[in-house]
Biopython code that builds the backbone (N, CA, C, O; Angstrom):
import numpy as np
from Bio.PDB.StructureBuilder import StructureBuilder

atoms = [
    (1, "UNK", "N", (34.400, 149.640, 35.613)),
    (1, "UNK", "CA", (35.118, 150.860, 35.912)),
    (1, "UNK", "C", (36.533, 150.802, 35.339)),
    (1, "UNK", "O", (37.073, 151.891, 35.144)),
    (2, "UNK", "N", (37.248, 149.636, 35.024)),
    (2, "UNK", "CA", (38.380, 149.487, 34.753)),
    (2, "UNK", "C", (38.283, 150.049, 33.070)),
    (2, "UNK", "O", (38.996, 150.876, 32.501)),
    (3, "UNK", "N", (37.187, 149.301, 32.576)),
    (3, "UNK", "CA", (37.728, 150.299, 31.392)),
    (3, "UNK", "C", (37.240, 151.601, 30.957)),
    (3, "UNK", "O", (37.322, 152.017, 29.801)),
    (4, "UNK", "N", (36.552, 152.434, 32.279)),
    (4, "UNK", "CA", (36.547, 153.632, 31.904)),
    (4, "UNK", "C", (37.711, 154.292, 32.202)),
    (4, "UNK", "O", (38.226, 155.151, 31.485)),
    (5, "UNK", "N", (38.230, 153.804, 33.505)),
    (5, "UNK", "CA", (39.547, 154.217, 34.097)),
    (5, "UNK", "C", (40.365, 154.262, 32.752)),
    (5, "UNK", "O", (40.712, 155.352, 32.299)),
    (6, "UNK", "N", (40.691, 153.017, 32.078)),
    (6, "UNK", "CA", (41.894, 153.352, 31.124)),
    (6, "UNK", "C", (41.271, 154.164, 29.957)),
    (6, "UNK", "O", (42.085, 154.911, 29.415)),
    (7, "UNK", "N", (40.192, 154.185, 29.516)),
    (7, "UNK", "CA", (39.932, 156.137, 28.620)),
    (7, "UNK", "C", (40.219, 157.145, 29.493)),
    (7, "UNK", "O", (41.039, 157.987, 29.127)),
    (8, "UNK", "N", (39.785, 157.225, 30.427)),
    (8, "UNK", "CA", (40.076, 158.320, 31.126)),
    (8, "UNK", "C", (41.797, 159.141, 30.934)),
    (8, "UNK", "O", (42.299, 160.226, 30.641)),
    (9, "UNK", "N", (42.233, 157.528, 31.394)),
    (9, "UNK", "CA", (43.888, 157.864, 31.375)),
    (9, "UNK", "C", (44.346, 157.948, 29.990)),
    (9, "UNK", "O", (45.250, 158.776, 29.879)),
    (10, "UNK", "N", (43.956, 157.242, 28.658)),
    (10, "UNK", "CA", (44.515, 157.780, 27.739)),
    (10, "UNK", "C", (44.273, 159.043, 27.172)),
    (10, "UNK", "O", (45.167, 159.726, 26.671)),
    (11, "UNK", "N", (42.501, 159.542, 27.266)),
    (11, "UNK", "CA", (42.153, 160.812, 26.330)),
    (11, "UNK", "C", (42.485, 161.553, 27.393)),
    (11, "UNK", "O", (43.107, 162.552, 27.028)),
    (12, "UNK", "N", (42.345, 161.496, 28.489)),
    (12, "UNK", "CA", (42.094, 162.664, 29.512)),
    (12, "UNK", "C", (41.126, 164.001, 29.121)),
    (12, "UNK", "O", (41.482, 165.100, 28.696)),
    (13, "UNK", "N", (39.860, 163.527, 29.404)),
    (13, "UNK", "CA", (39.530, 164.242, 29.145)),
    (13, "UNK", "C", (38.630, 165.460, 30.126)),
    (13, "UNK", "O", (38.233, 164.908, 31.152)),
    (14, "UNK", "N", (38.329, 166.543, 30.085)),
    (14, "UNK", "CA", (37.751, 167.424, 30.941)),
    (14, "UNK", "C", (36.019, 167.690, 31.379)),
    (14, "UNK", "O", (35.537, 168.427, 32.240)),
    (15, "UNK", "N", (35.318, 166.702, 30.332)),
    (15, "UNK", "CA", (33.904, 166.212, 30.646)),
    (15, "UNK", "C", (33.716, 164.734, 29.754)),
    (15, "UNK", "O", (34.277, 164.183, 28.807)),
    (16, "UNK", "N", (32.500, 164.450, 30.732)),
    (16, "UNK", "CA", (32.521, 163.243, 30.873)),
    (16, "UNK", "C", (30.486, 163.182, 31.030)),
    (16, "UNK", "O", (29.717, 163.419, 31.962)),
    (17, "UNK", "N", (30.279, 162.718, 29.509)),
    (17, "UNK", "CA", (28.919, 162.503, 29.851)),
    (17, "UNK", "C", (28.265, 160.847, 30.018)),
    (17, "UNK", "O", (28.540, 160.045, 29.126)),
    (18, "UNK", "N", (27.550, 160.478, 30.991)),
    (18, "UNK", "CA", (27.307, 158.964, 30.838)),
    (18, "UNK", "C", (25.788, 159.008, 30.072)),
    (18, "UNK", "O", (24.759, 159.519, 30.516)),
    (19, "UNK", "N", (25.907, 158.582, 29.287)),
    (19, "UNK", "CA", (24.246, 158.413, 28.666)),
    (19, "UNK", "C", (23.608, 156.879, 29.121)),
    (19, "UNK", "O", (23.897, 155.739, 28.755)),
    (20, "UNK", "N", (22.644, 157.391, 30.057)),
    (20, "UNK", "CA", (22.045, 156.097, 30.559)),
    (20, "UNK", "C", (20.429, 155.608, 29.898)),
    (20, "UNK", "O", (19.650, 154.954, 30.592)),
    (21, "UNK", "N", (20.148, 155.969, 28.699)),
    (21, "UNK", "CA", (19.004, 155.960, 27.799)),
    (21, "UNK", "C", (18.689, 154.590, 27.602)),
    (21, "UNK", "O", (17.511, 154.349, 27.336)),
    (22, "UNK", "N", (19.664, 153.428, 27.691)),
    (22, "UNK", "CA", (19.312, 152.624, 27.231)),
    (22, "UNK", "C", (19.669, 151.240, 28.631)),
    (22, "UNK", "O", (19.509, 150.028, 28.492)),
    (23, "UNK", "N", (20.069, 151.827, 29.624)),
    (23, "UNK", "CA", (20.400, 151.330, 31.236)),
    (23, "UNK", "C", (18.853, 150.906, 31.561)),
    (23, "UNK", "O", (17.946, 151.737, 31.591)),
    (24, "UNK", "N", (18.630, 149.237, 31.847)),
    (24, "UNK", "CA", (17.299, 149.160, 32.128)),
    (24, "UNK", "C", (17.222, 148.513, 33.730)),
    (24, "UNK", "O", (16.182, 148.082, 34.228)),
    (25, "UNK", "N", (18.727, 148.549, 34.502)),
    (25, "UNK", "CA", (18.845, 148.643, 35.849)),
    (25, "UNK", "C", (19.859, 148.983, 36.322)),
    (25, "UNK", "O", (21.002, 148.958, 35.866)),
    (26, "UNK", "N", (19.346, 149.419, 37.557)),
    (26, "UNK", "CA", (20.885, 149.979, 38.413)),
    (26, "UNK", "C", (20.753, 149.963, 39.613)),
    (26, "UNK", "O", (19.696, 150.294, 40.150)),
    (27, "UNK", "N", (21.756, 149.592, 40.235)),
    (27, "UNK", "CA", (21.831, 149.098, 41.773)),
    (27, "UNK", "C", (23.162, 150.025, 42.299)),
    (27, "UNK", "O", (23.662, 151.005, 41.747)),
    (28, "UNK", "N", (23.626, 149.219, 43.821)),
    (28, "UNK", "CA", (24.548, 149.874, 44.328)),
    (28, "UNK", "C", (25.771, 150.160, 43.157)),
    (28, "UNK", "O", (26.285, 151.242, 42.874)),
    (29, "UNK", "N", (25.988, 149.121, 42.713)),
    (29, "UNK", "CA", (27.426, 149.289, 41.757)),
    (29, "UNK", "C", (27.569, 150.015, 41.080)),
    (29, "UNK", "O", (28.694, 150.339, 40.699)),
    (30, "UNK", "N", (26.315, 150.641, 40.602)),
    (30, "UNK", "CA", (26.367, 151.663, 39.281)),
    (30, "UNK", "C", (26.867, 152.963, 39.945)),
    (30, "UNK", "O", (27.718, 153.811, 39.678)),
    (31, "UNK", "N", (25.957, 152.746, 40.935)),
    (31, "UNK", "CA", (26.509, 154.096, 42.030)),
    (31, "UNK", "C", (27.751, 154.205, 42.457)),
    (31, "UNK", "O", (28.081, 155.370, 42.685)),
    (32, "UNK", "N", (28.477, 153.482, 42.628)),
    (32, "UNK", "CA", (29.713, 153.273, 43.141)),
    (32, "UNK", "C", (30.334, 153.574, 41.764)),
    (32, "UNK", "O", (31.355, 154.261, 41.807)),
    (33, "UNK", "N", (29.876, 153.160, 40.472)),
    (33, "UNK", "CA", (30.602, 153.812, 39.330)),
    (33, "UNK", "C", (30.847, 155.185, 39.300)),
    (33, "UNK", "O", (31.848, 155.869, 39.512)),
    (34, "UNK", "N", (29.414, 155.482, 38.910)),
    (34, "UNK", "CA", (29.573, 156.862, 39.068)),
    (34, "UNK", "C", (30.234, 158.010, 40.056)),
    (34, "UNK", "O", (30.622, 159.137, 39.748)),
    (35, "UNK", "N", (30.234, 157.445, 41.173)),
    (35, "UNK", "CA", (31.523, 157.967, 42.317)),
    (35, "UNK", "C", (32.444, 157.966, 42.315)),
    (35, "UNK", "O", (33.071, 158.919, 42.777)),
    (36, "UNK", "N", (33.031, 156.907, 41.802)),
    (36, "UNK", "CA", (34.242, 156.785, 41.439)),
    (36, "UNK", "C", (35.210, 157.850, 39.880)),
    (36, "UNK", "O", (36.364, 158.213, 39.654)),
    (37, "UNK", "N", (33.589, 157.981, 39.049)),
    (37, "UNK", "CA", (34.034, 158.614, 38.054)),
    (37, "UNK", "C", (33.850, 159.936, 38.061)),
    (37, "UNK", "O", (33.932, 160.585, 37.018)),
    (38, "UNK", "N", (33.614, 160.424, 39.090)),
    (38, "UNK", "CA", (33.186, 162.051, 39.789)),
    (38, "UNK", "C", (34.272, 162.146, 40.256)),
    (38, "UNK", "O", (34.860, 163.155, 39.867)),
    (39, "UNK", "N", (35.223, 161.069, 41.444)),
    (39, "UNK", "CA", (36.382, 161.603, 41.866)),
    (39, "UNK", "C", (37.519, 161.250, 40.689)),
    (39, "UNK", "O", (38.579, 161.874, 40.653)),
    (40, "UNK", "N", (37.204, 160.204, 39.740)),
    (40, "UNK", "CA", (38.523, 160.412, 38.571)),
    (40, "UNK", "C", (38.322, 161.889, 38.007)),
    (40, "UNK", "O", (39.277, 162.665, 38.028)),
    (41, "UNK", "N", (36.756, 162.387, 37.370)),
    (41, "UNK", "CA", (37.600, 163.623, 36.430)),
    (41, "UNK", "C", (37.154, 164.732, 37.353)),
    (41, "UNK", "O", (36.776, 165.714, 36.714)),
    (42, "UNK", "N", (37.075, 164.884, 38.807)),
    (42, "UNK", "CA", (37.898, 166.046, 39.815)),
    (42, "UNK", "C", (39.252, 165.611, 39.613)),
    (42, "UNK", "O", (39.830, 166.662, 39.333)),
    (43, "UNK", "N", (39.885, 164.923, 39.595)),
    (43, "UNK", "CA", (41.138, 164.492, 39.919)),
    (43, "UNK", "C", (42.058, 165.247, 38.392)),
    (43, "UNK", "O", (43.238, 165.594, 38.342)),
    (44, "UNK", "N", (40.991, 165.310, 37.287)),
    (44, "UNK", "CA", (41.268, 165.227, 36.053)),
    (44, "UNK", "C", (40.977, 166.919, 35.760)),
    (44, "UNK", "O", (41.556, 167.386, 34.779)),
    (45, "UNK", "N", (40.199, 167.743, 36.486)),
    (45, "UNK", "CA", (39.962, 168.876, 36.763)),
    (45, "UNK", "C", (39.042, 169.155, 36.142)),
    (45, "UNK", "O", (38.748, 170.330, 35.919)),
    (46, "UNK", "N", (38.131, 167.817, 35.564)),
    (46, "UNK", "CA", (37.093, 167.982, 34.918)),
    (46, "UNK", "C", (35.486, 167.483, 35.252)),
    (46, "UNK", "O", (35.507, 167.050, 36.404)),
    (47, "UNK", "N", (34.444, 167.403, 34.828)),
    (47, "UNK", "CA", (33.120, 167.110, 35.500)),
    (47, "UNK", "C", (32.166, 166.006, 34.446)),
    (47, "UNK", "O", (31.999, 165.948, 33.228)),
    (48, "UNK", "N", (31.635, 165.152, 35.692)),
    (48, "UNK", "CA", (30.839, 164.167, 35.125)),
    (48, "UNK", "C", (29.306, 164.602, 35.146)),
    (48, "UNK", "O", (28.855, 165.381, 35.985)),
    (49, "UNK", "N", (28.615, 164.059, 34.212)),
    (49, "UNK", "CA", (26.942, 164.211, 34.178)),
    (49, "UNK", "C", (26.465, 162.917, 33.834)),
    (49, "UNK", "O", (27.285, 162.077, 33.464)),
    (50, "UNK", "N", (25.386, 162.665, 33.896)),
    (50, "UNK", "CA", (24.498, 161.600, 33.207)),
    (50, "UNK", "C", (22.950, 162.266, 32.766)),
    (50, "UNK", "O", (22.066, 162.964, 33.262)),
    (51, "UNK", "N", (23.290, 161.504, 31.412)),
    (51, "UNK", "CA", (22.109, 162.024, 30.325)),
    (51, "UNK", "C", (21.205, 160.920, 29.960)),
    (51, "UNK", "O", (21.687, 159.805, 29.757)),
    (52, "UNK", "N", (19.937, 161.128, 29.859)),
    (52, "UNK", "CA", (18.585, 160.499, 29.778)),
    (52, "UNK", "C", (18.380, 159.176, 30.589)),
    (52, "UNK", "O", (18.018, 158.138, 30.037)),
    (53, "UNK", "N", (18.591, 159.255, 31.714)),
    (53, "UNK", "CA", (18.313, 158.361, 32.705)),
    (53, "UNK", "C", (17.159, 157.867, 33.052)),
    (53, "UNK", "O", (16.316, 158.548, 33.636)),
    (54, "UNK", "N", (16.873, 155.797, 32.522)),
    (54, "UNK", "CA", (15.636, 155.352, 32.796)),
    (54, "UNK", "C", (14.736, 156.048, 34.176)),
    (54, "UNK", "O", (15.169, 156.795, 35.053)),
    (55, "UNK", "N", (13.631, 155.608, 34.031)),
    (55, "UNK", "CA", (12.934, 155.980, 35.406)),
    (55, "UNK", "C", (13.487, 155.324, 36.783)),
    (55, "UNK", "O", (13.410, 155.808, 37.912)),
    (56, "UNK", "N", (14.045, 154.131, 36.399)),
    (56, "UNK", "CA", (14.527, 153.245, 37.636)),
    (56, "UNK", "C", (15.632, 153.970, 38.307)),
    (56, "UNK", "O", (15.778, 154.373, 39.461)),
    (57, "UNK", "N", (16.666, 154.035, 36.804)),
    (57, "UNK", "CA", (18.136, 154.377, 37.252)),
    (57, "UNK", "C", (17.791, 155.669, 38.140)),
    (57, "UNK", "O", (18.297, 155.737, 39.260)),
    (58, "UNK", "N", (16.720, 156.978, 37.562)),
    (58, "UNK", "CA", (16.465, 158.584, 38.275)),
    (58, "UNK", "C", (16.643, 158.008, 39.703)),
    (58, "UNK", "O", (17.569, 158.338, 40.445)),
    (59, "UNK", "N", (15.577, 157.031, 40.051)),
    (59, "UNK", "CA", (14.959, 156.773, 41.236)),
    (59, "UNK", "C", (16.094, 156.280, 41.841)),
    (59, "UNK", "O", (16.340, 157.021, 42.793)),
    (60, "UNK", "N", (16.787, 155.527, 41.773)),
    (60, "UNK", "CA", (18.153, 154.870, 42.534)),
    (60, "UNK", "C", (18.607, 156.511, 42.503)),
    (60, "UNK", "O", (18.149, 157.251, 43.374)),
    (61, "UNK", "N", (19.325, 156.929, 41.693)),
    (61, "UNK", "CA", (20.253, 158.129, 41.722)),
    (61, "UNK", "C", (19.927, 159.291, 42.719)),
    (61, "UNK", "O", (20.621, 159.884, 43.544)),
    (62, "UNK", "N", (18.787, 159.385, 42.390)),
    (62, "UNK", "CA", (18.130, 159.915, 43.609)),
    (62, "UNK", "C", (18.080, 159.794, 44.994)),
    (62, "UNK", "O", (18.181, 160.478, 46.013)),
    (63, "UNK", "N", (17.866, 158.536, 44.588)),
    (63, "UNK", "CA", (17.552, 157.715, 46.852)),
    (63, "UNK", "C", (18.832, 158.468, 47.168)),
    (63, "UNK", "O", (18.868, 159.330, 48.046)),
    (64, "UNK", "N", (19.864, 158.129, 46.444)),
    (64, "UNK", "CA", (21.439, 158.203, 47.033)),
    (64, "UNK", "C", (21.852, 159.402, 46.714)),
    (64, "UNK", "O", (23.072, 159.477, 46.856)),
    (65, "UNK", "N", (21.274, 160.572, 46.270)),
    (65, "UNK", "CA", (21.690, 161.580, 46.776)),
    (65, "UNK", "C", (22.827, 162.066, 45.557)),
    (65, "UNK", "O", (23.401, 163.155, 45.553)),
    (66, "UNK", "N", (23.002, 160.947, 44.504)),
    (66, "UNK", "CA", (24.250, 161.275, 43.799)),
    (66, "UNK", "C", (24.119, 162.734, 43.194)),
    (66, "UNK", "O", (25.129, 163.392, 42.942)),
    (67, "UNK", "N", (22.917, 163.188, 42.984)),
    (67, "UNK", "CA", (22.467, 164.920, 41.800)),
    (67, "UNK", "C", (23.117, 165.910, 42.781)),
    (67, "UNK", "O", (23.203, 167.125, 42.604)),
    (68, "UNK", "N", (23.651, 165.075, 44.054)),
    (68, "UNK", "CA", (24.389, 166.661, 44.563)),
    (68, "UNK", "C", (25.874, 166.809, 44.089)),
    (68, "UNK", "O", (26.403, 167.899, 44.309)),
    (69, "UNK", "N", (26.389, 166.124, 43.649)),
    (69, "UNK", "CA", (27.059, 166.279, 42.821)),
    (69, "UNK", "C", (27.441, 165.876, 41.489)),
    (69, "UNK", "O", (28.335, 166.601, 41.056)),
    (70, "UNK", "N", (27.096, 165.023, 40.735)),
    (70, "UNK", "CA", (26.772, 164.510, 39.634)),
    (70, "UNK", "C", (25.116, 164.953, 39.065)),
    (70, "UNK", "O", (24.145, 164.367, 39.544)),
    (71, "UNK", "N", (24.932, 166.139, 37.913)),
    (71, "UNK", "CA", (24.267, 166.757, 37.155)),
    (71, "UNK", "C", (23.533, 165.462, 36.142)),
    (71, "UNK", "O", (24.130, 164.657, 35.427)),
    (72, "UNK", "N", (22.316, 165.573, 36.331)),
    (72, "UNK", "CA", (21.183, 164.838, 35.919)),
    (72, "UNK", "C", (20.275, 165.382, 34.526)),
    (72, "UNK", "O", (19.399, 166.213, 34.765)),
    (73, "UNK", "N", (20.468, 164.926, 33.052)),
    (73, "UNK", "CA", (19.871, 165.708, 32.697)),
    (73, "UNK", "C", (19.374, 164.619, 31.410)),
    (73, "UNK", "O", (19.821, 163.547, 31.002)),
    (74, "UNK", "N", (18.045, 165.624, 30.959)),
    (74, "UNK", "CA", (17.119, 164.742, 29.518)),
    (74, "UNK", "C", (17.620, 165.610, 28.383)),
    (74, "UNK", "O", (17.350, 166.810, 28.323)),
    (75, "UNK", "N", (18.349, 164.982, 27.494)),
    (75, "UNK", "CA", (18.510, 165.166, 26.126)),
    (75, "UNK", "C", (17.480, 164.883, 25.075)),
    (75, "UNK", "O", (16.903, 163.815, 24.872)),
    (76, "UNK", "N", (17.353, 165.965, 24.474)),
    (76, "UNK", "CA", (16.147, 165.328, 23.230)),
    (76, "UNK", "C", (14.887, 164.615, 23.716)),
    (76, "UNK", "O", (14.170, 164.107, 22.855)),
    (77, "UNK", "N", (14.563, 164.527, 24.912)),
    (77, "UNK", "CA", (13.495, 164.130, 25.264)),
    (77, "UNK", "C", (13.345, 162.397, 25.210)),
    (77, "UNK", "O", (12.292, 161.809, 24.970)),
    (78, "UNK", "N", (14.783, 161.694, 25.521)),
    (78, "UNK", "CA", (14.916, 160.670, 25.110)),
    (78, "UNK", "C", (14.347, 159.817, 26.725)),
    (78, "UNK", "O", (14.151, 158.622, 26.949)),
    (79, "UNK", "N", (14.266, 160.562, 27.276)),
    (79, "UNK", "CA", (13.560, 159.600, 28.816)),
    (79, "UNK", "C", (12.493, 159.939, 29.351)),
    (79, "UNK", "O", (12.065, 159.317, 30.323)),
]
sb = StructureBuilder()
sb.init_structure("model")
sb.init_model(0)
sb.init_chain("A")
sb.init_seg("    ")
for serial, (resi, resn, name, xyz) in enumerate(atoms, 1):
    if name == "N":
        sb.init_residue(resn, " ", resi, " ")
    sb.init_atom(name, np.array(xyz, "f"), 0.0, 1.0, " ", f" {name:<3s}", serial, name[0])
structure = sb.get_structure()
């Protein structure tokens, strides 16, 4: 998270896509990433997504509820 934090702070930017196409696990921490990077670009006045998410990572992201606020989506049919 630290070095998304410092892009964040240099580009500042107003979206923020995570491409998880090639993520072949994810646990609590990832989640806790991604929370963390939902309240940096609110903070930033801008919005996070994650694009082509393994079957595992969906399924974690899911349990936890993160798609109610963090937008879930397949690009190109890459997942």
């Amino acid at each position: 998270m630290e070095k998304i934090g410092e892009e964040l702070d240099e580009y500042l930017p107003r979206e923020c896509a995570m491409d998880l196409s090639d993520l072949s696990f994810m646990d609590s921490s990832g989640i806790a990433l991604l929370v963390n990077l939902h309240r940096r670009m609110q903070d930033l006045g801008g919005r996070v997504w994650v694009e082509n998410p393994s079957s595992q990572a969906r399924r974690v992201l899911e349990a936890a509820g993160i798609e109610r606020f963090v937008q879930m989506a397949v690009i190109g049919g890459k997942a």
